[in-house]
Backbone bond lengths (Angstrom), bond angles and torsions (degrees), N, CA, C in turn:
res aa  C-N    CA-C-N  psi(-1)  N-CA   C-N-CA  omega(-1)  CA-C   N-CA-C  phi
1 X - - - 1.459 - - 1.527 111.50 -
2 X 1.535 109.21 -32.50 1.409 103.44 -177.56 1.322 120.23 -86.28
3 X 1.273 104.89 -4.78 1.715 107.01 174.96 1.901 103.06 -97.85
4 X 0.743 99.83 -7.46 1.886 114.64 -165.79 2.001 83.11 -91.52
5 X 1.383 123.65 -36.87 1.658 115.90 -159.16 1.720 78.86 -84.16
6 X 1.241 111.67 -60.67 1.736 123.08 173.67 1.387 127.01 -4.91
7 X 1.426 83.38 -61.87 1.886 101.96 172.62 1.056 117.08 -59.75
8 X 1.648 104.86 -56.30 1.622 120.45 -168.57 1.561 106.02 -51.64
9 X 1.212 114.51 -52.93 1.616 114.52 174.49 1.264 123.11 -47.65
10 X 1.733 114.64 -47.11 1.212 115.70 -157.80 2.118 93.10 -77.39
11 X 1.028 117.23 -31.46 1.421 114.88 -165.05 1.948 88.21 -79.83
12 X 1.159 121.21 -15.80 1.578 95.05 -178.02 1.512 113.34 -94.13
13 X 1.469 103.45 -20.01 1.736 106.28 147.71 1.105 123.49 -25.66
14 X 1.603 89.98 -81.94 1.344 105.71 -178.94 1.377 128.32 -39.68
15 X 1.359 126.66 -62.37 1.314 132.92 145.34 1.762 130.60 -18.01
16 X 1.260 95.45 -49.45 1.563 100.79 -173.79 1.681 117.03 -87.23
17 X 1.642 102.02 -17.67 1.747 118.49 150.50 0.993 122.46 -56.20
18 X 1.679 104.77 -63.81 1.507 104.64 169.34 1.736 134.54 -58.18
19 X 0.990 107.01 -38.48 1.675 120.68 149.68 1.201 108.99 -37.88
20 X 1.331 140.92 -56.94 1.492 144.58 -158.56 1.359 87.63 -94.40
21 X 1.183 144.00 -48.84 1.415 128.48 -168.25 1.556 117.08 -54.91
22 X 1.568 102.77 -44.72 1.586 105.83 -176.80 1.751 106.70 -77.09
23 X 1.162 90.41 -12.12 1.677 88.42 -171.14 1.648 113.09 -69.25
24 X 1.386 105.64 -35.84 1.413 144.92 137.89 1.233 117.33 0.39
25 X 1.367 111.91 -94.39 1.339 157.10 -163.64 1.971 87.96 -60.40
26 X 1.630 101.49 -73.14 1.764 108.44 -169.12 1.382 96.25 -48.18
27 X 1.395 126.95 -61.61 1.624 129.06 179.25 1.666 98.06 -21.33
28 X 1.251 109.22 -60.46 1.763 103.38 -167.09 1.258 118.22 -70.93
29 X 1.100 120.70 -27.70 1.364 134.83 -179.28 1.446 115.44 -65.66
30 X 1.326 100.49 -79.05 1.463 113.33 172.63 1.222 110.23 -38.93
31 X 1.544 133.60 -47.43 1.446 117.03 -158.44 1.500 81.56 -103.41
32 X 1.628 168.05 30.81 1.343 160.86 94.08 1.360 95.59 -27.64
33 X 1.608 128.70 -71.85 1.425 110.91 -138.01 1.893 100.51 -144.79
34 X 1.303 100.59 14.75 1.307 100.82 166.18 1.324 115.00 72.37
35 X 1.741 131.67 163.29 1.510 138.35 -152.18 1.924 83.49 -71.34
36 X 0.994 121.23 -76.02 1.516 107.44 -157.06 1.395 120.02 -90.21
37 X 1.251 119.03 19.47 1.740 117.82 160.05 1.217 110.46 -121.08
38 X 1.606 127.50 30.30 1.201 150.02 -176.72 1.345 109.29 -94.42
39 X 1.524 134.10 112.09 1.404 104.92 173.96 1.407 111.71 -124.53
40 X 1.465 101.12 149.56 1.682 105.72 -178.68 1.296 136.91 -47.06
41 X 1.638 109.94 -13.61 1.810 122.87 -174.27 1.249 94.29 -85.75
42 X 1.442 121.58 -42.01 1.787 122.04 176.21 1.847 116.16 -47.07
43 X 1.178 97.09 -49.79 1.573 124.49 177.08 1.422 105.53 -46.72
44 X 1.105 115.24 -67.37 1.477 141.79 -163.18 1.346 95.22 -60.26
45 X 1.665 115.13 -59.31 1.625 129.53 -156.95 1.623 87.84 -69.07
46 X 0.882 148.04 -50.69 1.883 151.77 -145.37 1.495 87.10 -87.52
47 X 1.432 126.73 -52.89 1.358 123.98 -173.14 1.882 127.14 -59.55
48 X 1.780 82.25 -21.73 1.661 90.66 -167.79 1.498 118.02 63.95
49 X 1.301 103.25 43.46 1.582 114.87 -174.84 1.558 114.77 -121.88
50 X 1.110 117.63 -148.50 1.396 126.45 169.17 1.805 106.13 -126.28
51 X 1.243 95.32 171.15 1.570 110.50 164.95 1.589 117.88 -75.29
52 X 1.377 98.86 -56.84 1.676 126.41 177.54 1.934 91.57 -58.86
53 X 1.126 117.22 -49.90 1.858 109.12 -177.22 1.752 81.73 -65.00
54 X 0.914 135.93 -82.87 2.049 134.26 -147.68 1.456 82.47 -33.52
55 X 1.056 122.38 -76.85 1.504 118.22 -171.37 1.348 139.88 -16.61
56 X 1.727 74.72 -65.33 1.991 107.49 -173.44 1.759 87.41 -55.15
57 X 1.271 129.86 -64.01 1.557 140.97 -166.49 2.051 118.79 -66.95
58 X 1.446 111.76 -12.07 1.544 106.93 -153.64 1.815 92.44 -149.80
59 X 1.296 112.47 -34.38 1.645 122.68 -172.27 1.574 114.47 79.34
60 X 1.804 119.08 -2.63 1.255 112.55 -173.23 1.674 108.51 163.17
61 X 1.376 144.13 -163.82 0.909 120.44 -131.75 2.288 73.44 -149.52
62 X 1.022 98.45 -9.77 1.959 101.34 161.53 1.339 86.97 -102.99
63 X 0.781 149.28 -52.55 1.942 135.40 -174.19 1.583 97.27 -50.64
64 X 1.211 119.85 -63.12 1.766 118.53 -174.22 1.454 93.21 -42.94
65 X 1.184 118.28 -67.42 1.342 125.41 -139.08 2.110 95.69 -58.16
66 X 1.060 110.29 -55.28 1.319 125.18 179.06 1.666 121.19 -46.90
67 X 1.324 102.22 -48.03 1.795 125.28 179.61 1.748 85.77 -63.27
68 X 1.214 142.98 -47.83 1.160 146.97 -134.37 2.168 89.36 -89.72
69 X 1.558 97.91 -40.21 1.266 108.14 -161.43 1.439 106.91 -91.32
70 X 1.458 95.80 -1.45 1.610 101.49 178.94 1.756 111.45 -109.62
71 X 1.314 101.42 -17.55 1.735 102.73 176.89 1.712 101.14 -101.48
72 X 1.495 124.03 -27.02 2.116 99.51 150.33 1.007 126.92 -71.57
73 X 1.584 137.55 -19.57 1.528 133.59 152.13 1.319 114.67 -60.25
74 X 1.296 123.57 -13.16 1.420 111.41 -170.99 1.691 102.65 -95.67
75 X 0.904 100.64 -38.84 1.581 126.27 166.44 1.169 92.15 -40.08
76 X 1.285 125.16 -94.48 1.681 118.36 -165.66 1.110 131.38 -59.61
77 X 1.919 122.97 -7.03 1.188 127.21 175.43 1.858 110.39 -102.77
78 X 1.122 93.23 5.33 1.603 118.15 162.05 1.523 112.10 -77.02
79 X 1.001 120.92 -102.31 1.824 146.76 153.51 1.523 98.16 -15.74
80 X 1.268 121.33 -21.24 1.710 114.51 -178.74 1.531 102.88 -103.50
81 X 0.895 109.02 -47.82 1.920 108.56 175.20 1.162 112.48 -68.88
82 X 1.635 131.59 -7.64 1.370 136.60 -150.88 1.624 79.96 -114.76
83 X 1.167 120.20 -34.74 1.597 105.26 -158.72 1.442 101.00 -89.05
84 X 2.227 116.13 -41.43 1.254 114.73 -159.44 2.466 80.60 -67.30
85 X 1.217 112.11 -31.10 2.183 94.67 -163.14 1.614 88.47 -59.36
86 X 1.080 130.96 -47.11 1.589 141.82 -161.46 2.009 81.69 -47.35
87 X 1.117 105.77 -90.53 1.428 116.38 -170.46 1.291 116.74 -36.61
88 X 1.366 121.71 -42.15 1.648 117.91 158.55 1.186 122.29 -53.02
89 X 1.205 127.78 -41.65 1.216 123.50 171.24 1.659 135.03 -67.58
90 X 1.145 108.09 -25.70 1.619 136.51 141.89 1.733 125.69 -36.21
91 X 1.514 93.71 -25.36 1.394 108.11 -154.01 1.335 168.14 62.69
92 X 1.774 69.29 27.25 1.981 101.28 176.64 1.472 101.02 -75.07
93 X 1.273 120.95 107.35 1.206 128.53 141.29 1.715 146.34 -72.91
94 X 1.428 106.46 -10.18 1.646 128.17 -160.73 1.684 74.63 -79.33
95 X 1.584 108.06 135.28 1.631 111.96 158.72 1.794 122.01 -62.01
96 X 1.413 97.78 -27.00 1.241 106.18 -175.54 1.677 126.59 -74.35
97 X 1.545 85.83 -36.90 1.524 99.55 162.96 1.423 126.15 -66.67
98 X 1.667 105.57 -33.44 1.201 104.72 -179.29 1.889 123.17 -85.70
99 X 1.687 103.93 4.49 1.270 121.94 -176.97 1.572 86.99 -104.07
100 X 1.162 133.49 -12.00 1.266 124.80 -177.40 1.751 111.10 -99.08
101 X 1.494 112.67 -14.46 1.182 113.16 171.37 1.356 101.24 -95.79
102 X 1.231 140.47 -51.42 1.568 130.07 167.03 1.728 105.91 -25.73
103 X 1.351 116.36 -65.81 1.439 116.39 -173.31 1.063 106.87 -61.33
104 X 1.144 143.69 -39.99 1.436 138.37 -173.04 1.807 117.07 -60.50
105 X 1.430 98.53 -37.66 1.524 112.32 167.34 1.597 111.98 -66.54
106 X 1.515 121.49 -26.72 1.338 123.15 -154.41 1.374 98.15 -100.38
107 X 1.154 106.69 -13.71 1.572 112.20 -171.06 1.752 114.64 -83.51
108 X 1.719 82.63 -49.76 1.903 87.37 173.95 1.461 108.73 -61.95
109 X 1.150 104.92 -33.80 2.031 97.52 177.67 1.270 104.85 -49.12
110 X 1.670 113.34 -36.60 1.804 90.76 -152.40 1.875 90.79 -91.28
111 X 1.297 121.24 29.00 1.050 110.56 168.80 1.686 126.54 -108.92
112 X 1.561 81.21 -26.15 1.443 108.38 174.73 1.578 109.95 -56.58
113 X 1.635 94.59 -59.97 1.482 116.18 165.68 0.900 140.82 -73.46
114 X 1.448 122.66 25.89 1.394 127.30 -159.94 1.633 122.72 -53.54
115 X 1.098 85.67 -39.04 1.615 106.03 -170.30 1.538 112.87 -71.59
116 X 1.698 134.46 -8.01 1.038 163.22 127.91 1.315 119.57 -54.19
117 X 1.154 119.46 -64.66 1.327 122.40 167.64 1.390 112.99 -40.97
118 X 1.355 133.19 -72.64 1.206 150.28 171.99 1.518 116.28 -23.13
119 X 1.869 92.38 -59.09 1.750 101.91 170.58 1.225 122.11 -66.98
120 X 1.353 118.43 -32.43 1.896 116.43 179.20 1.329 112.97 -70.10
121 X 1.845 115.66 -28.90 1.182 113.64 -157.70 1.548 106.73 -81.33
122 X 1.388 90.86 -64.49 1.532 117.65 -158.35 1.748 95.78 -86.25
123 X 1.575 126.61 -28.34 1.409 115.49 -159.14 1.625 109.52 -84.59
124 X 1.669 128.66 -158.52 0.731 131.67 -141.88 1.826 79.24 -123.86
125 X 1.547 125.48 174.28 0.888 116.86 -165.64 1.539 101.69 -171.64
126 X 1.506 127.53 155.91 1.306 135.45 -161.54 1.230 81.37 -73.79
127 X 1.831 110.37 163.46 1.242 132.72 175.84 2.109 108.94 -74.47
128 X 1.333 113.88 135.01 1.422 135.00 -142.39 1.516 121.53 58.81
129 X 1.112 134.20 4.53 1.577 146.95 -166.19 1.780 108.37 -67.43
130 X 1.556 116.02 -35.87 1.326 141.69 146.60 1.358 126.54 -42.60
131 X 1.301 120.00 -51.65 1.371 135.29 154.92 1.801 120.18 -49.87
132 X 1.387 95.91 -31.68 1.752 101.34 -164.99 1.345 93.62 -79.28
133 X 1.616 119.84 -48.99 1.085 118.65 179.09 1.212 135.08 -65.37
134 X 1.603 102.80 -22.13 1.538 99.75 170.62 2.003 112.57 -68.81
135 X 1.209 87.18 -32.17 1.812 99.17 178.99 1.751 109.29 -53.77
136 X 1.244 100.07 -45.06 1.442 110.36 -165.20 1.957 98.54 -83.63
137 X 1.142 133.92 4.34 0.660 127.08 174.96 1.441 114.53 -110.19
138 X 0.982 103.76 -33.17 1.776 105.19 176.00 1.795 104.99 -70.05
139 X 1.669 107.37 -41.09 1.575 96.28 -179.90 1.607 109.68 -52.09
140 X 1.218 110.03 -28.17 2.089 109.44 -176.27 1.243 104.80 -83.85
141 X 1.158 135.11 -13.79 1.424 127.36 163.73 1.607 113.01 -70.92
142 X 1.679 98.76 -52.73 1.909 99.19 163.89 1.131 125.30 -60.35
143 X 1.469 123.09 -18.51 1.422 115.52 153.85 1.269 126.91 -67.91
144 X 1.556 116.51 -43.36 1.215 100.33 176.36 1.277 131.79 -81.64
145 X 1.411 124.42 -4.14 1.351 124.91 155.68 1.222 125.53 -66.89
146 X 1.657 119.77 -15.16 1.136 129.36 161.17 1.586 115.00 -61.80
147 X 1.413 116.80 -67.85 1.372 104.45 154.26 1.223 152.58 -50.54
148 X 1.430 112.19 -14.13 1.369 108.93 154.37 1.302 126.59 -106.97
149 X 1.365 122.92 9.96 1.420 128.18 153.17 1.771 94.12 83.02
150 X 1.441 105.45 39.94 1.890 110.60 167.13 1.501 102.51 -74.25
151 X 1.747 101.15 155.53 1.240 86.10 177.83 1.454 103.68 -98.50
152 X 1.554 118.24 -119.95 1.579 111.93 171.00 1.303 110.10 -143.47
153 X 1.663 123.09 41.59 1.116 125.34 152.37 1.555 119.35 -91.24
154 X 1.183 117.13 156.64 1.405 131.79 -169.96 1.659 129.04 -33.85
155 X 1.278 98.17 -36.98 1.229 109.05 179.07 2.041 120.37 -68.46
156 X 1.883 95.26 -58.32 1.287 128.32 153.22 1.652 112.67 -28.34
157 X 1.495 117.17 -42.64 1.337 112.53 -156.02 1.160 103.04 -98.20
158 X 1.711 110.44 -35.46 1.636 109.37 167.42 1.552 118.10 -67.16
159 X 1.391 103.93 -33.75 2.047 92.93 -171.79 1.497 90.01 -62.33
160 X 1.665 124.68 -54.13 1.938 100.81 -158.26 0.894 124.88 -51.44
161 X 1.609 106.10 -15.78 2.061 121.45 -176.89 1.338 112.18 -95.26
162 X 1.609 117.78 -3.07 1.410 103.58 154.32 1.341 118.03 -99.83
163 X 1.877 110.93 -23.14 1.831 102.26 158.79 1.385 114.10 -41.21
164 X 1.179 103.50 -49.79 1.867 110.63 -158.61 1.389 97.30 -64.94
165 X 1.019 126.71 -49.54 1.609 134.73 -170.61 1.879 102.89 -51.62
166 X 1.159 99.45 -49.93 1.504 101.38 -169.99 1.222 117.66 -66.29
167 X 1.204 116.09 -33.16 1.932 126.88 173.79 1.492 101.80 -76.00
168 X 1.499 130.21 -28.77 1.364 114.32 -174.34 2.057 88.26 -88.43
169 X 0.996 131.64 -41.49 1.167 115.95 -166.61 1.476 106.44 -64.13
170 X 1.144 111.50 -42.91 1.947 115.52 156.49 0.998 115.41 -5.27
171 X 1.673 102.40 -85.58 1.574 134.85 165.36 1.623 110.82 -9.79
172 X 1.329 108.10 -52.41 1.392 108.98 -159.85 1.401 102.11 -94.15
173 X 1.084 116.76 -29.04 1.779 119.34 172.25 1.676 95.34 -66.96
174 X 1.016 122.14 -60.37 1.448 117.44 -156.59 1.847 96.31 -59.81
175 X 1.451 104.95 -40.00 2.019 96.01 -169.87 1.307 105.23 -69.76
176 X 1.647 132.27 0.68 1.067 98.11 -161.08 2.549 99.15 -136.54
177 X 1.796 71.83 21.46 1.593 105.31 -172.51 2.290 91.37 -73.06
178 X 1.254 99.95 148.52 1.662 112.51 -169.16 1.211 91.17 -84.49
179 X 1.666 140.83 -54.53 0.854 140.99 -164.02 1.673 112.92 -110.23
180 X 1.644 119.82 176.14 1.414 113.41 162.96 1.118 109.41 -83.74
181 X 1.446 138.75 -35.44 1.396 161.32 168.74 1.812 111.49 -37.09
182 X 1.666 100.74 -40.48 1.341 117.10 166.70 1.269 106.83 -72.37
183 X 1.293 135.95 -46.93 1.536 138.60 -135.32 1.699 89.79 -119.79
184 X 1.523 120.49 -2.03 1.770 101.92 151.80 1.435 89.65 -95.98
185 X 1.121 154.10 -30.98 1.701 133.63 -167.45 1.576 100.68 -66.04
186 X 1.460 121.97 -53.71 1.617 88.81 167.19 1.283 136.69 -65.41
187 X 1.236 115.81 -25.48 1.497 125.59 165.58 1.514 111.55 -26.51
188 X 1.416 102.56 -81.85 2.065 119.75 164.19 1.088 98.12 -45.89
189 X 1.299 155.45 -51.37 1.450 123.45 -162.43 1.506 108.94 -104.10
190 X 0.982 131.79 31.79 1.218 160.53 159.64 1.579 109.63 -90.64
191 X 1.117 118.17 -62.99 1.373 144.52 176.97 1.882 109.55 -51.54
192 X 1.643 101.32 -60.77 1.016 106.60 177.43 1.825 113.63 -66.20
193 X 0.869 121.74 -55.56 1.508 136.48 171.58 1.796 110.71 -26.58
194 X 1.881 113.04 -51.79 1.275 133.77 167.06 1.680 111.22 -46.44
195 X 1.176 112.96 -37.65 1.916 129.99 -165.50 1.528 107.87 -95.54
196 X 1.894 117.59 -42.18 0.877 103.43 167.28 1.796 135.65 -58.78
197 X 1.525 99.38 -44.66 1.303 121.73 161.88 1.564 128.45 -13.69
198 X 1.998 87.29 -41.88 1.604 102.93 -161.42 1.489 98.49 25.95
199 X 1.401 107.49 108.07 1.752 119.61 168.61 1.880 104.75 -97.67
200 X 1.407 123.29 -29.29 1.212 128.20 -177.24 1.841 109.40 -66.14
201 X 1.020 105.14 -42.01 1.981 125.50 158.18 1.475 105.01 -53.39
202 X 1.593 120.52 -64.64 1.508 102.05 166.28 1.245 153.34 -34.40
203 X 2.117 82.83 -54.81 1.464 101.95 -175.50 2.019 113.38 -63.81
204 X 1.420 102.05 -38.01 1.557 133.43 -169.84 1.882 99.41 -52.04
205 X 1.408 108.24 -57.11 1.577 119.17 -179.78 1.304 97.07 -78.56
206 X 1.248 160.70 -11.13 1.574 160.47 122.86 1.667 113.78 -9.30
């Protein structure tokens, strides 16, 4: 049994390497030559894998592309809940602050990630891939009305969607910033822009 648990581990390693390798590999690809002048032998060849493994692991080369777009969103909705619990515990209570420490985490991702960022935003993308994103974007708007305690009248529903708007337009200034030095100055004025707003004053006369 203990060589039977042994195995089992060592092959889900293996697996979950190989997973990360191609994940790897598409990262370079995709943001080189974009969703449809991307090809899977390139993928494969950078990964040190097979075709038949991309498969066996993703089913196709819009599955890569997607898994890829689903583990940097997860990433940033990681690093954003991690920063706004960090800040609660600190004893930031202001919603705004604590939508300002979420963004602040979400922001360095897209710097980290630039090269992701760049491809989800601005690149080309499997057919419904547009759709996902519109989905995935409205759920971060319902999050952040969750954190700031909006309600769901009209007014309420548009300010969280112009918070949200402003951190993703961030996003795209910061991925496509020359320096990091550049890409914290939008960060702060990003930040500042969120405070001037006063959205808690909005939401309050709502």
């Amino acid at each position: 049994m203990a060589r039977m648990a042994r195995k089992s581990s060592w092959e889900w390693s293996r697996t979950a390497q190989t997973r990360k390798s191609m994940l790897q590999a598409a990262r370079e690809v995709f943001s080189e030559h974009g969703f449809a002048e991307a090809n899977v032998s390139e993928v494969v060849a950078r990964a040190g894998s097979s075709v038949g493994s991309l498969y066996h692991h993703f089913g196709g080369k819009t599955e890569l592309f997607l898994a890829l777009y689903e583990d940097h969103q997860a990433a940033h909705e990681q690093a954003s809940a991690a920063s706004v619990s960090k800040a609660k515990k600190e004893g930031v209570s202001d919603p705004v602050e604590l939508l300002i420490a979420g963004a602040r985490a979400y922001l360095a991702g897209a710097w980290e990630r630039r090269d992701l960022v760049r491809l989800f935003i601005d690149g080309d993308g499997p057919p419904g891939f547009e759709l996902i994103r519109r989905t995935r974007g409205r759920e971060w708007v319902r999050q952040n009305a969750v954190l700031l305690g909006a309600g769901g009248d009209p007014l309420d529903r548009f300010t969280v969607a112009v918070l949200t708007s402003i951190i993703g337009e961030a996003a795209r200034e910061v991925a496509t910033s020359d320096t990091e030095e550049e890409a914290q100055e939008v960060i702060e004025a990003a930040m500042t822009l969120i405070r001037r707003l006063d959205p808690l004053r909005v939401l309050d006369e709502s």
